[in-house]
C-alpha positions as CSV (number, residue, x, y, z in Angstrom):
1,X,82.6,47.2,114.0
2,X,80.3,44.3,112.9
3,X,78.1,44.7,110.2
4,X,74.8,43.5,109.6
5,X,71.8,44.2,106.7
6,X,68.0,44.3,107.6
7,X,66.6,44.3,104.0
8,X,63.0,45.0,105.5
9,X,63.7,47.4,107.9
10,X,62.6,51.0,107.7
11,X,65.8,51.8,109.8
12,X,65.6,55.2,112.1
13,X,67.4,56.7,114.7
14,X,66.1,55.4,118.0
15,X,64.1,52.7,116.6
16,X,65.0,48.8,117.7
17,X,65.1,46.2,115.1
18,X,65.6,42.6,116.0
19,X,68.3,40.9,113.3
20,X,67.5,38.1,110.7
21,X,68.5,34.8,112.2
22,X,71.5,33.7,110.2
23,X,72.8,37.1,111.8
24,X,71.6,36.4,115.6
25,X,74.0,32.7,114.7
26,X,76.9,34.6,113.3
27,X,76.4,37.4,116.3
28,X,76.3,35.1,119.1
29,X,78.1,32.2,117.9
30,X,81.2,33.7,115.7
31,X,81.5,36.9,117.0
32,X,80.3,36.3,120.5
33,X,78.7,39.7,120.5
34,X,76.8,40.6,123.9
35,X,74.4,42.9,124.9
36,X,76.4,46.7,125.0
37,X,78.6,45.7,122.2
38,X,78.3,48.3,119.7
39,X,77.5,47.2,115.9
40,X,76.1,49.0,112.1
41,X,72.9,47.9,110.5
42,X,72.1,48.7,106.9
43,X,69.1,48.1,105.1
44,X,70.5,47.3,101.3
45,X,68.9,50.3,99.8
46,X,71.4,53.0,101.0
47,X,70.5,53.8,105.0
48,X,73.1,52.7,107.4
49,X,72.6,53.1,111.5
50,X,75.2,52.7,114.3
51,X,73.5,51.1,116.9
52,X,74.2,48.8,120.1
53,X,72.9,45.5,121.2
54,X,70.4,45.6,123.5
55,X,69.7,41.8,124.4
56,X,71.0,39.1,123.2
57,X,70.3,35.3,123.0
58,X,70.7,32.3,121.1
59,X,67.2,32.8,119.2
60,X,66.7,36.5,119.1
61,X,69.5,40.1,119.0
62,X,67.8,43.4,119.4
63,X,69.8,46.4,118.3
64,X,68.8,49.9,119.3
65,X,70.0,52.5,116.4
66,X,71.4,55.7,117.3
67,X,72.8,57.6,114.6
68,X,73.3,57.5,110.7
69,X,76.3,55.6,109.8
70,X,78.8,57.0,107.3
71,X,78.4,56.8,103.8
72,X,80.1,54.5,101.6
73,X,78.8,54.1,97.8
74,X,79.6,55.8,94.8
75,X,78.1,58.4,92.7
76,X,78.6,56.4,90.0
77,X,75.9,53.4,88.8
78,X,78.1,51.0,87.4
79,X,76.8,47.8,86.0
80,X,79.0,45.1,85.2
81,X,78.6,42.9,82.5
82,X,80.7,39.6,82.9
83,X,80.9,37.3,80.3
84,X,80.9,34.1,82.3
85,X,83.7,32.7,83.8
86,X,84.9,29.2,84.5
87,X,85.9,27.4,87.8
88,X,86.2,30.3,90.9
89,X,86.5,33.2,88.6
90,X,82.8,34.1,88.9
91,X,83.2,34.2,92.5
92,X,86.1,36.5,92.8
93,X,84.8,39.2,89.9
94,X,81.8,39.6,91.9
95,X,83.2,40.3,95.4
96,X,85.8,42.4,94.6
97,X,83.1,44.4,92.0
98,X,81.0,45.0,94.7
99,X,84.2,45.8,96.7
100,X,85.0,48.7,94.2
101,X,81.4,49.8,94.0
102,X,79.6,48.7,91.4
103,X,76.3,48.9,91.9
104,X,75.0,45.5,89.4
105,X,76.7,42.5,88.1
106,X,74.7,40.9,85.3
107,X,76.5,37.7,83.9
108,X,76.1,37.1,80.2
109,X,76.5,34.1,77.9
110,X,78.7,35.2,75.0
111,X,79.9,33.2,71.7
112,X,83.5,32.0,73.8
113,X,81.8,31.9,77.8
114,X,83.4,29.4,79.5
115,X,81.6,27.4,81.4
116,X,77.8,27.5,78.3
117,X,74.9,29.0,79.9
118,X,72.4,26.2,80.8
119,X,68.7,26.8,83.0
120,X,69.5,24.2,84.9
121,X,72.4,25.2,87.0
122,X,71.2,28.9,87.1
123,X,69.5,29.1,90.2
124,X,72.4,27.7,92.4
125,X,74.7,29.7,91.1
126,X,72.7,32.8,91.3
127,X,71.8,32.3,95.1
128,X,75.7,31.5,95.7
129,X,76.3,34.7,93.7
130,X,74.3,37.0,95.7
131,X,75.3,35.6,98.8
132,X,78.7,36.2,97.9
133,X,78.1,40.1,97.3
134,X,76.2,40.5,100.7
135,X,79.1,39.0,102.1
136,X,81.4,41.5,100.2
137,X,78.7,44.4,101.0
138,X,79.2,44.1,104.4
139,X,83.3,43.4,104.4
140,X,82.9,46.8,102.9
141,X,80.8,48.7,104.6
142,X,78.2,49.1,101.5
143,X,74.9,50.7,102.9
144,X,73.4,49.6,99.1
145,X,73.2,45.9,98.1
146,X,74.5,45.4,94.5
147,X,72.4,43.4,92.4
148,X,73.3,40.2,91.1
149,X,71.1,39.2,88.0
150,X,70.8,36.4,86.3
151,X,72.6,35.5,83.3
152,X,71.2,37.5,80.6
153,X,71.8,36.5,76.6
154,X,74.0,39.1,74.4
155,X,70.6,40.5,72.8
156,X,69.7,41.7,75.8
157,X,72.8,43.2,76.3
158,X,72.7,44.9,73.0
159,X,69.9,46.4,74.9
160,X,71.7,47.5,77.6
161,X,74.0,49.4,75.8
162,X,71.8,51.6,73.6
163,X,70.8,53.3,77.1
164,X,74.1,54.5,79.0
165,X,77.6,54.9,78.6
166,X,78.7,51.3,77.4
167,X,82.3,50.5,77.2
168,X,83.7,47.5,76.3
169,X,87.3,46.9,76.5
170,X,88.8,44.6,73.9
171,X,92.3,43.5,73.4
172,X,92.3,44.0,69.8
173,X,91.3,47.7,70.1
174,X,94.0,50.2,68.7
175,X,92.4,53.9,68.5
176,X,91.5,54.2,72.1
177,X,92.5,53.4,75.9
178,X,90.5,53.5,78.9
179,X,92.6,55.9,80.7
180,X,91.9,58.5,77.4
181,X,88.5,58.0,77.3
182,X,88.2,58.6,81.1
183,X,90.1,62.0,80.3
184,X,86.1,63.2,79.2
185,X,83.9,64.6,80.9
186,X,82.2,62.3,83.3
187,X,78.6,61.7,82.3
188,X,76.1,64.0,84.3
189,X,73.4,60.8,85.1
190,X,76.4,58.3,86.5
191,X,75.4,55.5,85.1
192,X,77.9,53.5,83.3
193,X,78.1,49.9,81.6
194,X,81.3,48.0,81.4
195,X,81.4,45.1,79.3
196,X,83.8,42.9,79.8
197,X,84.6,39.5,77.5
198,X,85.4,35.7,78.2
199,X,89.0,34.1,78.6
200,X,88.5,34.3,74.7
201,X,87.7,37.7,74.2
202,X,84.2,39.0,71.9
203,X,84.4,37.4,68.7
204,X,84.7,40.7,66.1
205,X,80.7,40.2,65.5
206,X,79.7,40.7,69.1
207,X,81.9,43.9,69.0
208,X,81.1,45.3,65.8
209,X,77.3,44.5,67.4
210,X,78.3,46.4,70.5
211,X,79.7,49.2,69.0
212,X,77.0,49.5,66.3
213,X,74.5,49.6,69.3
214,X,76.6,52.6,70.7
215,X,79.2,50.8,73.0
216,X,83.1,52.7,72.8
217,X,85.8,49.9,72.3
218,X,88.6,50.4,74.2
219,X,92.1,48.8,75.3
220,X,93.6,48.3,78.5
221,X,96.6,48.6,77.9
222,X,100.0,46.4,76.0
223,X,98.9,43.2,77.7
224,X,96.3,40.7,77.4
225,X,94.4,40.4,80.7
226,X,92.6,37.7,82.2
227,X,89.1,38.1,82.0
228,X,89.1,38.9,86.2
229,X,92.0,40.8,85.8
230,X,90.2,43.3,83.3
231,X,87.1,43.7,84.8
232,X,89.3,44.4,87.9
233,X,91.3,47.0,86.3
234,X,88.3,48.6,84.5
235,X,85.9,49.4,87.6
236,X,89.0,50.3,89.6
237,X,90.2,53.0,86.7
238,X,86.5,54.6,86.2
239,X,86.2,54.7,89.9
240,X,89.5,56.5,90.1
241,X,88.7,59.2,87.3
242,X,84.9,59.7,87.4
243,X,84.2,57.9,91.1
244,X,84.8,57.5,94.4
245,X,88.7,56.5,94.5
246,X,89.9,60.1,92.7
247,X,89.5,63.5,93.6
248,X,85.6,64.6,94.4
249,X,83.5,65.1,91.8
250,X,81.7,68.1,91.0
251,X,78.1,67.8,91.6
């Protein structure tokens, strides 16, 4: 069923809303959608509506909404924090974090980020960014919109990590694994921060920085992981212990 977001919306049952123009396009041009053809509207902050198109024209869709949609986002709050990436990379941590539920992706500039933070080209790539996850949102069937921040500096995310659950996996890390930390308890508020490093890895400062501010270090396993690969591997394992891809959790 197509999938659309009205971020102004204060969506109801048997209300009509008229879609945001890049949607009427995509409605009427891609999809060819007519009037009948049954779609779901969300409005980014966690209502979803089944509805059907009432009229529809090349400069205007009205949908009618009938009935709450389905629920699709995770108990957990899950902010990622990517050390950024170069080329693509970016692109594909953030849609398939938003695929597995994260809630924010904040990008950071770290000792070894490759490609160096510069003002200059933030803006692009932050507007390219968040269009990506509302892409991604939708593919999904997200009724929240994750938010895409902009890059932050690691003394902010020192920050960060004094305030939640921080963990930071690290490929020189011995003691600890994911999976056995994820054997704990889940923690009661949700909210969770994963840190995860550049193609390099956290230079031992940043992680004796992390860990000092109360971050856990922990390994992924015997092999070194791209830096998509981890932070891949790391939302999809806490989702699958403490989230929505395991068994359902206690409230």
């Amino acid at each position: 069923m197509p999938y659309f977001f009205k971020e102004s919306a204060g969506l109801m049952a048997e209300s009509e809303i008229t879609l945001d123009q890049q949607d009427v396009h995509h409605a009427c041009r891609v999809l060819k959608l007519a009037k009948g053809a049954a779609v779901t509207v969300a409005d980014g902050r966690g209502a979803a509506f089944q509805g059907v198109i009432c009229s529809a024209g090349p400069r205007e869709v009205v949908v009618r909404l009938i009935e709450p949609a389905e629920p699709h986002e995770s108990s957990l709050q899950i902010t990622l924090l990517q050390s950024l990436a170069k080329g693509e990379k970016m692109d594909l941590i953030i849609r398939q974090a938003v695929e597995l539920g994260a809630a924010r992706v904040v990008p950071m500039a770290t000792e070894r980020s490759i490609p160096q933070f510069t003002a200059s080209r933030e803006v692009g790539r932050l507007k390219r960014w968040q269009k990506i996850s509302q892409a991604a949102a939708a593919q999904c069937r997200r009724a929240r919109l994750p938010r895409i921040e902009p890059v932050c500096r690691f003394e902010q995310v020192l920050d960060m990590a004094r305030h939640c659950l921080s963990i930071v996996p690290w490929e020189m890390e011995k003691k600890q694994s994911l999976f056995e930390l994820l054997r704990q308890p889940r923690p009661k508020h949700g909210a969770i921060l994963l840190c995860i490093g550049p193609e390099g890895g956290f230079s031992r400062g940043e992680i004796e920085s992390l860990t000092a501010a109360g971050a856990v270090s922990v390994h992924l396993g015997p092999r070194i992981l791209r830096a998509e690969t981890a932070a891949i591997t790391a939302l999809a394992m806490v989702q699958s212990a403490w989230g929505d891809l395991g068994p359902a959790q206690e409230s």
